[in-house]
C-alpha positions as CSV (number, residue, x, y, z in Angstrom):
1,X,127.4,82.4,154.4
2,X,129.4,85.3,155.8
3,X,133.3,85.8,155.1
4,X,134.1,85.5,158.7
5,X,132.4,81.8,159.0
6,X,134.9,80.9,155.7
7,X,137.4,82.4,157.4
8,X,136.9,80.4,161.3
9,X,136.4,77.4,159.5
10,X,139.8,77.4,157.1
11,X,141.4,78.4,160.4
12,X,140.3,75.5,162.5
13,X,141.1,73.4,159.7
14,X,144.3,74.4,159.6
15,X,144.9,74.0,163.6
16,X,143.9,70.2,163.1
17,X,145.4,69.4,159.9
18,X,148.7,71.7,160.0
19,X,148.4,71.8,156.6
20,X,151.9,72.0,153.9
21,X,152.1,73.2,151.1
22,X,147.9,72.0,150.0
23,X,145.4,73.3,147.7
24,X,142.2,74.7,148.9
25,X,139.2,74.3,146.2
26,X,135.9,76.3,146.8
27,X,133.8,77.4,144.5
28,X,132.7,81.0,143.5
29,X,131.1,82.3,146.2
30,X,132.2,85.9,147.4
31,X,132.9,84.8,150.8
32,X,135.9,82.2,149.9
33,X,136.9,85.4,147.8
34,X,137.0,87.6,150.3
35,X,140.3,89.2,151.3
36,X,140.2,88.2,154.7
37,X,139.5,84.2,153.5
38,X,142.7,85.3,150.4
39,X,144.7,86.3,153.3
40,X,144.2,83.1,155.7
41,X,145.5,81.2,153.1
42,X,148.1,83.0,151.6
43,X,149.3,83.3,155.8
44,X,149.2,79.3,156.1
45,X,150.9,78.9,152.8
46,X,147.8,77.0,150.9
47,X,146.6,78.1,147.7
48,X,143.5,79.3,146.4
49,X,141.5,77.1,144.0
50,X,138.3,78.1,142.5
51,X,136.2,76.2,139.7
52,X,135.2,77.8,136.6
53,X,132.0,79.3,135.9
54,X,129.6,76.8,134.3
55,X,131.4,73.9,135.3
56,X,128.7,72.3,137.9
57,X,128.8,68.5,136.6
58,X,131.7,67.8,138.1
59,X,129.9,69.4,141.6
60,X,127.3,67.3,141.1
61,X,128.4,64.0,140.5
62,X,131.0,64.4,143.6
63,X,128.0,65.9,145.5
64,X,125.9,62.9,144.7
65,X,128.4,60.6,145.6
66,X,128.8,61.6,148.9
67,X,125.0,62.0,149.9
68,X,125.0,58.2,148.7
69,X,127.9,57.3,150.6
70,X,126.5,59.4,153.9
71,X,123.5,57.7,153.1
72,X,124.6,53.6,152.2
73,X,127.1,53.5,154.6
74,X,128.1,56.2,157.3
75,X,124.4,57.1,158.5
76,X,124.0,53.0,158.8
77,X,126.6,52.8,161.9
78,X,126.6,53.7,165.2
79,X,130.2,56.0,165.9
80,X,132.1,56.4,168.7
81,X,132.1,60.5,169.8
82,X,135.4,62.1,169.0
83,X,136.8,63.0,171.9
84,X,136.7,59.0,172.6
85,X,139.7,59.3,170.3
86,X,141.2,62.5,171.6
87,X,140.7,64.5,168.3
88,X,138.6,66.9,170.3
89,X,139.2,69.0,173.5
């Protein structure tokens, strides 16, 4: 993944969510980083939060949660689109 796609994404985040004052955890890949993904944050007043080297179980299990969770439950239900709701343009 490129810097730039880090970078669009933390920025529409931000645009939906308006964001105060939150912590943004990634893990250690050069593209969250980067200083244009340091300075997105630092402009929308988040901070930076990156896992230590090594520390993968805790990845994992969350990572495994959610696949069951997609998996049990959301993928088992038929959703309304979005924009239904006005959360899209």
């Amino acid at each position: 993944m490129k810097a730039s796609l880090a970078v669009v994404a933390l920025r529409n985040a931000v645009s939906l969510r308006s964001p105060l004052a939150t912590v943004v955890h990634s893990h250690r890949g050069s593209q969250f980083r980067s200083n244009a993904f340091v300075r997105t944050l630092k402009a929308n007043g988040l901070t930076g939060s990156i896992g230590q080297v090594g520390a993968c179980a805790d990845n994992a299990a969350m990572e495994s949660f959610f696949a069951l969770l997609q998996k049990n439950v959301l993928d088992r239900q038929r959703w309304a689109h979005a924009k239904n709701y006005g959360w899209q343009s």
